[in-house]
N, C-alpha and C positions, 0 to 999 in steps of 0.2 A: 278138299273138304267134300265131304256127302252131305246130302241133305235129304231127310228122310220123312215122306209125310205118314203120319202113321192112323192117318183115316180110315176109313171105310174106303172101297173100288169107288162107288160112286159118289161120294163126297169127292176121291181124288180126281175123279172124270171129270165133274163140273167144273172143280179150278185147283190148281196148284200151282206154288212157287217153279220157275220155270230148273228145268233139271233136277230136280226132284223125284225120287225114287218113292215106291210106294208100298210099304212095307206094314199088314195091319197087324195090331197088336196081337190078334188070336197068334200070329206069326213067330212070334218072339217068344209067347207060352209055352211052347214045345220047341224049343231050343235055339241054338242062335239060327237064324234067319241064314239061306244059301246065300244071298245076296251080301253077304257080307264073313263069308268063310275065310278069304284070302286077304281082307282090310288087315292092316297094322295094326296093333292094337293101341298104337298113338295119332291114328288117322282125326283130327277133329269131324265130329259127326255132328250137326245139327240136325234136330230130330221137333216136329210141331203138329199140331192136331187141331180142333177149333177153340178148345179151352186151355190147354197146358196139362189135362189129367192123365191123357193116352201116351202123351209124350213123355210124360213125367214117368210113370209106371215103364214105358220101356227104356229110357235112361238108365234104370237105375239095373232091368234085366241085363243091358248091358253092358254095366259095370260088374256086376257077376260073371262074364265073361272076360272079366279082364281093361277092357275099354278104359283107356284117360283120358281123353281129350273130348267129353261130350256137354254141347249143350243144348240146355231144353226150349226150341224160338219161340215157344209157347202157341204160336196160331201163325198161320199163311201171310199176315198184316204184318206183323212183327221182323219176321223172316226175311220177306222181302225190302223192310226197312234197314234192316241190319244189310243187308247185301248190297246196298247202295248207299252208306254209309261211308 
């Protein structure tokens, strides 16, 4: 599993989900992201933000790349609920 925060540098600096890659949207606008050139395209990727908008919009970029297995944790709180779960 990846798990991708897709905040701002300094929203991630202050706190993220532990193991968490930090990946901002501007990133994903201009094509798929290096950091994920060689993922499977069945890799389950969780991806969260602080609302579920940033996330949700690169979800779905993507899925234009191919991508099945993605879900949106919606926020940092969620994320780490679902992980311990």
């Amino acid at each position: 599993m990846i798990i991708i925060d897709t905040r701002s540098p300094l929203e991630y600096q202050a706190s993220h989900v532990p193991g968490a890659i930090n990946i901002a949207p501007e990133q994903f606008m201009v094509g798929l992201p290096p950091e994920l050139a060689h993922t499977p395209k069945d890799e389950h990727i969780v991806l969260y933000c602080r609302s579920g908008a940033r996330s949700n919009t690169c979800s779905h970029i993507l899925s234009t790349h191919g991508f099945t297995n993605i879900t949106n944790g919606i926020n940092e709180g969620h994320v780490t609920k679902m992980l311990t779960t």
